[in-house]
mmCIF file of the N, C-alpha and C atoms, coordinates in Angstrom:
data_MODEL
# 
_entry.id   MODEL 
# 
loop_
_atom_site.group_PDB 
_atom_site.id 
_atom_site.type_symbol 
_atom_site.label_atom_id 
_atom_site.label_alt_id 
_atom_site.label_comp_id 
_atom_site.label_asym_id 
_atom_site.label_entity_id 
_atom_site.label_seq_id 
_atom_site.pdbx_PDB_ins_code 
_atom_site.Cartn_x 
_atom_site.Cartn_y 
_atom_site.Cartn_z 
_atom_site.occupancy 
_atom_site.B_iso_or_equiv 
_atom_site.pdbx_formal_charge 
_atom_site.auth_seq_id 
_atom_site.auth_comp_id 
_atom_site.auth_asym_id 
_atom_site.auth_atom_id 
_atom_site.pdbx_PDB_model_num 
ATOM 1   N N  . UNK A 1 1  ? 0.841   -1.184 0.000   1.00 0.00 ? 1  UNK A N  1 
ATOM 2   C CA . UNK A 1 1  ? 0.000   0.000  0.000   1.00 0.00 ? 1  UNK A CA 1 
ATOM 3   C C  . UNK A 1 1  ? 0.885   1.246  0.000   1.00 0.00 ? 1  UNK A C  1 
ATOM 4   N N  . UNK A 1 2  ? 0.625   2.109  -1.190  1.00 0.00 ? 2  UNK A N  1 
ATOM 5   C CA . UNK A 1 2  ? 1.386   3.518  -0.995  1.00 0.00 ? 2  UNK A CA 1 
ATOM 6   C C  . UNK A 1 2  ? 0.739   4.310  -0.251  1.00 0.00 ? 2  UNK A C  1 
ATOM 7   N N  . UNK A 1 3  ? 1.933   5.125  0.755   1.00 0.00 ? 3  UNK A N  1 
ATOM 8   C CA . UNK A 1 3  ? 1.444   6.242  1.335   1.00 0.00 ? 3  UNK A CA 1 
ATOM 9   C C  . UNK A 1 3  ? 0.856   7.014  0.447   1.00 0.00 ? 3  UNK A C  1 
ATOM 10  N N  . UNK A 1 4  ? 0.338   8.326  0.980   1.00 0.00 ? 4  UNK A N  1 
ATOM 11  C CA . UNK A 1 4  ? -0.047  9.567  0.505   1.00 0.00 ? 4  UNK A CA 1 
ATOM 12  C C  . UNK A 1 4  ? -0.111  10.824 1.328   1.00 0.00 ? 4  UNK A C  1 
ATOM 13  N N  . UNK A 1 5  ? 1.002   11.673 0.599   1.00 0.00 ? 5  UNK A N  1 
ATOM 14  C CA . UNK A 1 5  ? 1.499   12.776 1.002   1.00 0.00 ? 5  UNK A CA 1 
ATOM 15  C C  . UNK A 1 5  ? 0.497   14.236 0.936   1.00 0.00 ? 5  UNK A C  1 
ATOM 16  N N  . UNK A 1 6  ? 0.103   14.545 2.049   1.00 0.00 ? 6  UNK A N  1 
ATOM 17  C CA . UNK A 1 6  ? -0.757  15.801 1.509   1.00 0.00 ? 6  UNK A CA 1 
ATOM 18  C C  . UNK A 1 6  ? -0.515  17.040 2.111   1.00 0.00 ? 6  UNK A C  1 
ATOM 19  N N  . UNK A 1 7  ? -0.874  18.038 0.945   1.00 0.00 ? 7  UNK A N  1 
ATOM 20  C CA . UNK A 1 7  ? 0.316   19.294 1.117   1.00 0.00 ? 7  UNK A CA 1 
ATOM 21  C C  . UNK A 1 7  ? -1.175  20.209 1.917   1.00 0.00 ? 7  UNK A C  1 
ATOM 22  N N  . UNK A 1 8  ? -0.604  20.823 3.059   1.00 0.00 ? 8  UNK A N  1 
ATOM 23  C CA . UNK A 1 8  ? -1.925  21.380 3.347   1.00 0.00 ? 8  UNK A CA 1 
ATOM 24  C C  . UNK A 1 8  ? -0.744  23.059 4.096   1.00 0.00 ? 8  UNK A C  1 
ATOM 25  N N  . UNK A 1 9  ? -1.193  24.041 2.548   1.00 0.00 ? 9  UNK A N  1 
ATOM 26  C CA . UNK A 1 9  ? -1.034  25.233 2.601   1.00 0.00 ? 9  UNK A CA 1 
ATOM 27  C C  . UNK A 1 9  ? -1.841  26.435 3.943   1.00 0.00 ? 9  UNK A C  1 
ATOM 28  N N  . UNK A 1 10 ? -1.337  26.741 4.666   1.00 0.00 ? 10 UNK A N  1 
ATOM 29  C CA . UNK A 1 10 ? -1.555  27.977 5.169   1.00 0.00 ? 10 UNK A CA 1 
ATOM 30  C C  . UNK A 1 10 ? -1.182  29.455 5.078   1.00 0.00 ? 10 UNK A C  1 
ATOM 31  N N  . UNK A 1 11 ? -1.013  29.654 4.095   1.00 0.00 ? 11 UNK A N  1 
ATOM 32  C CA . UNK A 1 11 ? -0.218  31.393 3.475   1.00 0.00 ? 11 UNK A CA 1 
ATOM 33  C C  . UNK A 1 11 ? -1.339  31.825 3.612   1.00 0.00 ? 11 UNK A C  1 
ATOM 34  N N  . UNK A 1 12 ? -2.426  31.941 3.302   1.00 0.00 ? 12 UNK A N  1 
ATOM 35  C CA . UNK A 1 12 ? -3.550  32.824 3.008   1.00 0.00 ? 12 UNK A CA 1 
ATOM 36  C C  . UNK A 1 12 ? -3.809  33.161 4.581   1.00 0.00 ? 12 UNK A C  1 
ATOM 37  N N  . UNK A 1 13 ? -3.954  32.504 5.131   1.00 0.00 ? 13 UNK A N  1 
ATOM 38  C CA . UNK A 1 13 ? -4.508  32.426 6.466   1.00 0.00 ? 13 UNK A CA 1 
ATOM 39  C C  . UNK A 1 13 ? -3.556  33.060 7.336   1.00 0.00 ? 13 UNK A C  1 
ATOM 40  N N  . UNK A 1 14 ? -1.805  32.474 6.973   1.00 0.00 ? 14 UNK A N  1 
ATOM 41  C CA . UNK A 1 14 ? -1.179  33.231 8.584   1.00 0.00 ? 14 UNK A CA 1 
ATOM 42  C C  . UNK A 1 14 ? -0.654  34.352 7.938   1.00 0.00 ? 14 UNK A C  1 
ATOM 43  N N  . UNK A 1 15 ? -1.142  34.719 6.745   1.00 0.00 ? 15 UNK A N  1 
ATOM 44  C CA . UNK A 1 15 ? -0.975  36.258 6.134   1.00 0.00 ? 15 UNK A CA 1 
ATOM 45  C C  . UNK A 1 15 ? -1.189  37.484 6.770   1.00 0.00 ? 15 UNK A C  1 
ATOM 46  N N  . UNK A 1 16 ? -2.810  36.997 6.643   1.00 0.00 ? 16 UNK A N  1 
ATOM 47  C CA . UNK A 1 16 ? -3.672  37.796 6.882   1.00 0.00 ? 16 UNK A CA 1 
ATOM 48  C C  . UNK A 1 16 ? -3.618  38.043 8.800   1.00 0.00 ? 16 UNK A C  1 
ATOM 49  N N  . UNK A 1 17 ? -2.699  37.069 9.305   1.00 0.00 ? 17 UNK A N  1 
ATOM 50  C CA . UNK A 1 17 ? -2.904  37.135 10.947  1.00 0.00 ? 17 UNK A CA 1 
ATOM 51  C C  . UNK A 1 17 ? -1.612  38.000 11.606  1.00 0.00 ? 17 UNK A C  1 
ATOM 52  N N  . UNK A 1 18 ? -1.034  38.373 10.269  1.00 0.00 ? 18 UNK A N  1 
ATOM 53  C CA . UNK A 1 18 ? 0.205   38.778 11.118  1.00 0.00 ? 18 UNK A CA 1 
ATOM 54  C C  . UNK A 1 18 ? 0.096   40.481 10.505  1.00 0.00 ? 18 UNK A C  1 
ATOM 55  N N  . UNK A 1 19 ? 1.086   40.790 12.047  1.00 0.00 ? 19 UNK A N  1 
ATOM 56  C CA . UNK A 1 19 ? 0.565   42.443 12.594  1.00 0.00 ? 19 UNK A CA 1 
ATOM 57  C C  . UNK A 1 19 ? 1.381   43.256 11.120  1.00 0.00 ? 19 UNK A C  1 
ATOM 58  N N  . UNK A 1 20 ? 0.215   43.763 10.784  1.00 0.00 ? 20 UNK A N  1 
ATOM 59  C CA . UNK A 1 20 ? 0.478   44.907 9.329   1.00 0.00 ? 20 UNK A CA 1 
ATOM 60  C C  . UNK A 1 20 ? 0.038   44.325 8.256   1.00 0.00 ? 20 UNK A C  1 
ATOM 61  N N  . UNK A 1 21 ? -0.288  43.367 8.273   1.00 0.00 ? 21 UNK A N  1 
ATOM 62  C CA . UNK A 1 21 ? -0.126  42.788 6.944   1.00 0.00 ? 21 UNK A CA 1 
ATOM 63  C C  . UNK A 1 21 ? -1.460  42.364 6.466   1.00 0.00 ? 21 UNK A C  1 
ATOM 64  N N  . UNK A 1 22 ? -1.588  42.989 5.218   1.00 0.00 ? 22 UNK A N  1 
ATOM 65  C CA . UNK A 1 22 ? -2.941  42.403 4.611   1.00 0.00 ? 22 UNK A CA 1 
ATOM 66  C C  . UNK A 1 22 ? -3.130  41.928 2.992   1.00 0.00 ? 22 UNK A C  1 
ATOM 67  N N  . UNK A 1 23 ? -4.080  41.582 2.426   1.00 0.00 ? 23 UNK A N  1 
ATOM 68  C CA . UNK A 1 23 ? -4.308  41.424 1.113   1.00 0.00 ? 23 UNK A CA 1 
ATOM 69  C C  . UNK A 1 23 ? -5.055  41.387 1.042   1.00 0.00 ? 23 UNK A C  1 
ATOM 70  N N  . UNK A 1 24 ? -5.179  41.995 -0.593  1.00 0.00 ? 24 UNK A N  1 
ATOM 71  C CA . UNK A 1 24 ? -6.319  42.077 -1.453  1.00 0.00 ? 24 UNK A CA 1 
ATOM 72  C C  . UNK A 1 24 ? -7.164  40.911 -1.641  1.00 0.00 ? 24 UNK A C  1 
ATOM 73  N N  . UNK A 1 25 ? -7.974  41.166 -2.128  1.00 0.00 ? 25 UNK A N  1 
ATOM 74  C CA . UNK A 1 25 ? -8.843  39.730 -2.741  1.00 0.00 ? 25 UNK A CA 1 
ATOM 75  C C  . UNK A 1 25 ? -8.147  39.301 -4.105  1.00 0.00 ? 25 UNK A C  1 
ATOM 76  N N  . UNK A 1 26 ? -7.489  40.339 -5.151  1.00 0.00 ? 26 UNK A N  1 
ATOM 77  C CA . UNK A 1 26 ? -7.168  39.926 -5.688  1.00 0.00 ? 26 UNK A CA 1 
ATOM 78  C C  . UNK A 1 26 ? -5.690  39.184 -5.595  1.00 0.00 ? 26 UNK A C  1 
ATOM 79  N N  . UNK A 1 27 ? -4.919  39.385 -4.379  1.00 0.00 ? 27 UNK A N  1 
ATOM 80  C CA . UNK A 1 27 ? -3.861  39.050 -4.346  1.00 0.00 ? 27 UNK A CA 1 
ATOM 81  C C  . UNK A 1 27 ? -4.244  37.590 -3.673  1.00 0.00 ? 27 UNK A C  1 
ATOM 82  N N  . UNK A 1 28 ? -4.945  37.331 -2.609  1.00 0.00 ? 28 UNK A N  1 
ATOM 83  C CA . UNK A 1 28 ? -5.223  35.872 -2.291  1.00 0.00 ? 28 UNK A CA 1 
ATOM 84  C C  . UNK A 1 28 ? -5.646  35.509 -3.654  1.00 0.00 ? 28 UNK A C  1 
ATOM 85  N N  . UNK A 1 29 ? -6.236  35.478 -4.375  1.00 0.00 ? 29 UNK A N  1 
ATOM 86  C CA . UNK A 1 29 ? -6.761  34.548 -5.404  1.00 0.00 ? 29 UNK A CA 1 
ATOM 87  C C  . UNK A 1 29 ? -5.514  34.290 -6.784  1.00 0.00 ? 29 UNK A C  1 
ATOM 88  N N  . UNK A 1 30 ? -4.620  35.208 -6.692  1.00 0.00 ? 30 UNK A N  1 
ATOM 89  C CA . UNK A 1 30 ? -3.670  35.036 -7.464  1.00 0.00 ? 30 UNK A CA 1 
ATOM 90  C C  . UNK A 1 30 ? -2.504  34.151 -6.722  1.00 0.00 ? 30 UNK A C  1 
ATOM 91  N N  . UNK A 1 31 ? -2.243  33.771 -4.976  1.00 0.00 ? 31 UNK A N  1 
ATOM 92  C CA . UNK A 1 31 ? -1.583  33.527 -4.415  1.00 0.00 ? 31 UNK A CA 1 
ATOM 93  C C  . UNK A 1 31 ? -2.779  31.746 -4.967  1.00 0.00 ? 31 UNK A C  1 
ATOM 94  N N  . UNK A 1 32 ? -4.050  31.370 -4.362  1.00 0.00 ? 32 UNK A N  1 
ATOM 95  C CA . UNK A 1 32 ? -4.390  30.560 -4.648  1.00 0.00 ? 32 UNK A CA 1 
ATOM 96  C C  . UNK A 1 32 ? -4.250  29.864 -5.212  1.00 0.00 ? 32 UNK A C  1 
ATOM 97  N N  . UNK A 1 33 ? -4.056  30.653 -6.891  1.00 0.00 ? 33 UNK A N  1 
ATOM 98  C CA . UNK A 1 33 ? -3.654  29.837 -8.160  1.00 0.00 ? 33 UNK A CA 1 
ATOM 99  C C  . UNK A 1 33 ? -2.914  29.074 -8.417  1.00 0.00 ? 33 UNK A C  1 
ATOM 100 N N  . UNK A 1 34 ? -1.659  30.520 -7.757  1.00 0.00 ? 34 UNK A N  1 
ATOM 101 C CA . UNK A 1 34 ? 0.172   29.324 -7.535  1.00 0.00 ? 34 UNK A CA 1 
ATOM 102 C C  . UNK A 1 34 ? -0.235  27.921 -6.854  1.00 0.00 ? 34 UNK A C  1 
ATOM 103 N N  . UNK A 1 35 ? -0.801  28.046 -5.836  1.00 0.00 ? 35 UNK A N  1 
ATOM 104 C CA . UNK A 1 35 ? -0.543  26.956 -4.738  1.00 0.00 ? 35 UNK A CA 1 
ATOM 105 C C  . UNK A 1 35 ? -1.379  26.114 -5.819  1.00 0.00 ? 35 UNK A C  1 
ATOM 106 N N  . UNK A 1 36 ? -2.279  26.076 -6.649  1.00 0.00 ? 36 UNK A N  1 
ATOM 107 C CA . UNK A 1 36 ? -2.798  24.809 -7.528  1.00 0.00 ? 36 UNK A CA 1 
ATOM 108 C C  . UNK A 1 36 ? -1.953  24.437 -8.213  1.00 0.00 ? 36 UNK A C  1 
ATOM 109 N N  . UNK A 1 37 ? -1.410  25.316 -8.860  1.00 0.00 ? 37 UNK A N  1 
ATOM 110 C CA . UNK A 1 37 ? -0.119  24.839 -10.009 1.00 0.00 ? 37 UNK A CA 1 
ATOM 111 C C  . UNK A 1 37 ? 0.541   24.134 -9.256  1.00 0.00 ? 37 UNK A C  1 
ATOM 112 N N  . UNK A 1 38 ? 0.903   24.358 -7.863  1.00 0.00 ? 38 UNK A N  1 
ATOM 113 C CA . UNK A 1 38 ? 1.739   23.206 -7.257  1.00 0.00 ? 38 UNK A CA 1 
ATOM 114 C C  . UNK A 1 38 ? 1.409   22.590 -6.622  1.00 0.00 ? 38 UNK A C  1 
ATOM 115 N N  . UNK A 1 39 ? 0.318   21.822 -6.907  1.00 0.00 ? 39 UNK A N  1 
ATOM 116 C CA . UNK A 1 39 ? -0.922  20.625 -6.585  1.00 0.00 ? 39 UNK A CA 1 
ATOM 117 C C  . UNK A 1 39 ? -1.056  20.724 -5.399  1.00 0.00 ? 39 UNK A C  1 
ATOM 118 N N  . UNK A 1 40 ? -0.937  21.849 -4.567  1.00 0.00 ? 40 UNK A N  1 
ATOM 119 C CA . UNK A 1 40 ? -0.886  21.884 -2.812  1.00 0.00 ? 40 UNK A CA 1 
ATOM 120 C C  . UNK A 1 40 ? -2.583  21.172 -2.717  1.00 0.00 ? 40 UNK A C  1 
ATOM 121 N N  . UNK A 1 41 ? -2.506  20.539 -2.204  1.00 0.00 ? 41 UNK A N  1 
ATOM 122 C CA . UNK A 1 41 ? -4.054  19.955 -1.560  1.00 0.00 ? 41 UNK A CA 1 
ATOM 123 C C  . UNK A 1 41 ? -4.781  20.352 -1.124  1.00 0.00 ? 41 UNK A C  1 
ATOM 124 N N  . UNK A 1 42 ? -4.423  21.361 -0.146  1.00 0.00 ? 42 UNK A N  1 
ATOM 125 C CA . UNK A 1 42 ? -5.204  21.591 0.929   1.00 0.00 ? 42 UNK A CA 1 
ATOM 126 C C  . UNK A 1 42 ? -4.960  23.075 1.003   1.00 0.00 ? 42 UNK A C  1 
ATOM 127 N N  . UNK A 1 43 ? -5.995  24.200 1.145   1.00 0.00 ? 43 UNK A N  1 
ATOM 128 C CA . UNK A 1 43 ? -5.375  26.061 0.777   1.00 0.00 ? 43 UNK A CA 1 
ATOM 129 C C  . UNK A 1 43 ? -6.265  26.336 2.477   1.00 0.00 ? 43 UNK A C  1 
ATOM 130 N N  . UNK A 1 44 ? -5.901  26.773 3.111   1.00 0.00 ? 44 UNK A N  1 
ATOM 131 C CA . UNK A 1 44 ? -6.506  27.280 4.335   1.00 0.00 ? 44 UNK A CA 1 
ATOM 132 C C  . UNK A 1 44 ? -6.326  28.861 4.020   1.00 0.00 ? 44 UNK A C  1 
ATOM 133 N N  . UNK A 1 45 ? -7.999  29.557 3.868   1.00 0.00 ? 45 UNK A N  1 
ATOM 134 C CA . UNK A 1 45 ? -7.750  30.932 4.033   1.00 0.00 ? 45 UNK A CA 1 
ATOM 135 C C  . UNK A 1 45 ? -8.862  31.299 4.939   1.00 0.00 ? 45 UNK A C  1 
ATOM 136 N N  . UNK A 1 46 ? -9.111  32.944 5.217   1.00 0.00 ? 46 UNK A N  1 
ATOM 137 C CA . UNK A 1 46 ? -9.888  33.479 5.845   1.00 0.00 ? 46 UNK A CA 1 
ATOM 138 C C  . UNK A 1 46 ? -10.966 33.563 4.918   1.00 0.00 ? 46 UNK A C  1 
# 
C-alpha cells in the first residue's frame, strides 16, 4: 500500500494574521492559483 502525502497550505490564512499585513482579494486569489499549479491539496484561508 502507498502512502499519501498531503500538502496542506496555510499562506492565506497566517498572512492575513500577522501584525500589518494584509491582502487584497485579488492578491489571495492570485496567491491561490500558484498553490494549484503546485498541486498543494489543501489552501486554508480566511
Amino acid at each position: 500500500m502507498k502512502e499519501k502525502l498531503v500538502i496542506f497550505d496555510t499562506t492565506l490564512r497566517d498572512g492575513e494574521q500577522s501584525p500589518g499585513a494584509s491582502m487584497t482579494q485579488e492578491e489571495k486569489i492570485r496567491i491561490a492559483r500558484q498553490l494549484e499549479k503546485m498541486k498543494v491539496d489543501v489552501i486554508e484561508a480566511v
